[in-house]
Steps between C-alpha positions, in 0.01 A plus 500: 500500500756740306841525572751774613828458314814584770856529424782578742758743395799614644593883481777707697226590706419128601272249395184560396175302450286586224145372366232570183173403528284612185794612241537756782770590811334363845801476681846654562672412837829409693514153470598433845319712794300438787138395393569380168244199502243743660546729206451228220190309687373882464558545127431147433144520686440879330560376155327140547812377354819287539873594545730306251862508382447625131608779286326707242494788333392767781775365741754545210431832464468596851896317542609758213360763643580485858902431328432871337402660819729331676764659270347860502409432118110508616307728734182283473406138449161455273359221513178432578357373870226403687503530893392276741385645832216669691382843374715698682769308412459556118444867580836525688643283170336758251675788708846318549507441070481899413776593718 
C-alpha cells in the first residue's frame, strides 16, 4: 500500500488539509467541515493508499503557492494533480480548473 503525504496549514482563509499521492496534488480541503472522514475513506479507497502526517516536496510547493495567491502575487497554482472521484466528478474537476 502507498501512502498519501498530508499536512495541515493555516491561511487567513482557515485551515486547510492537504495530501500528495504519486509526487502529485490529491487533495486540497478545509481542514475542519462536515464529512471530513467520509472524504478521506474516499481518497484513501480511490488511491489504494494511506493518509499520513509527512511532508515532501509537492506539499511544499503547493504551501508557497497558495501564500502567493493568497497575496494576489499569483493568479494560478501549478502543480500537478490527480482526482479521485466518479467520472462525472473528474469532468466537473476538469471544468472547475480552466476557469
Amino acid at each position: 500500500m502507498t501512502d498519501i503525504n498530508i499536512q495541515y496549514y493555516k491561511t487567513n482563509i482557515g485551515e486547510l488539509i492537504l495530501g500528495s499521492h504519486d509526487d502529485k496534488l490529491c487533495m486540497i480541503d478545509f481542514r475542519y467541515r462536515k464529512m471530513r472522514r467520509r472524504v478521506d475513506n474516499r481518497i484513501e479507497k480511490g488511491l489504494r493508499a494511506r493518509i499520513v502526517k509527512k511532508d515532501d516536496d509537492v506539499l511544499q510547493k503547493i504551501r508557497k503557492q497558495i501564500d502567493e495567491y493568497l497575496k494576489g502575487k499569483r493568479t494560478k497554482l501549478n502543480i500537478p494533480i490527480i482526482t479521485v472521484g466518479t467520472d462525472f466528478q473528474k469532468q466537473v474537476w476538469d471544468v472547475l480548473m480552466d476557469v
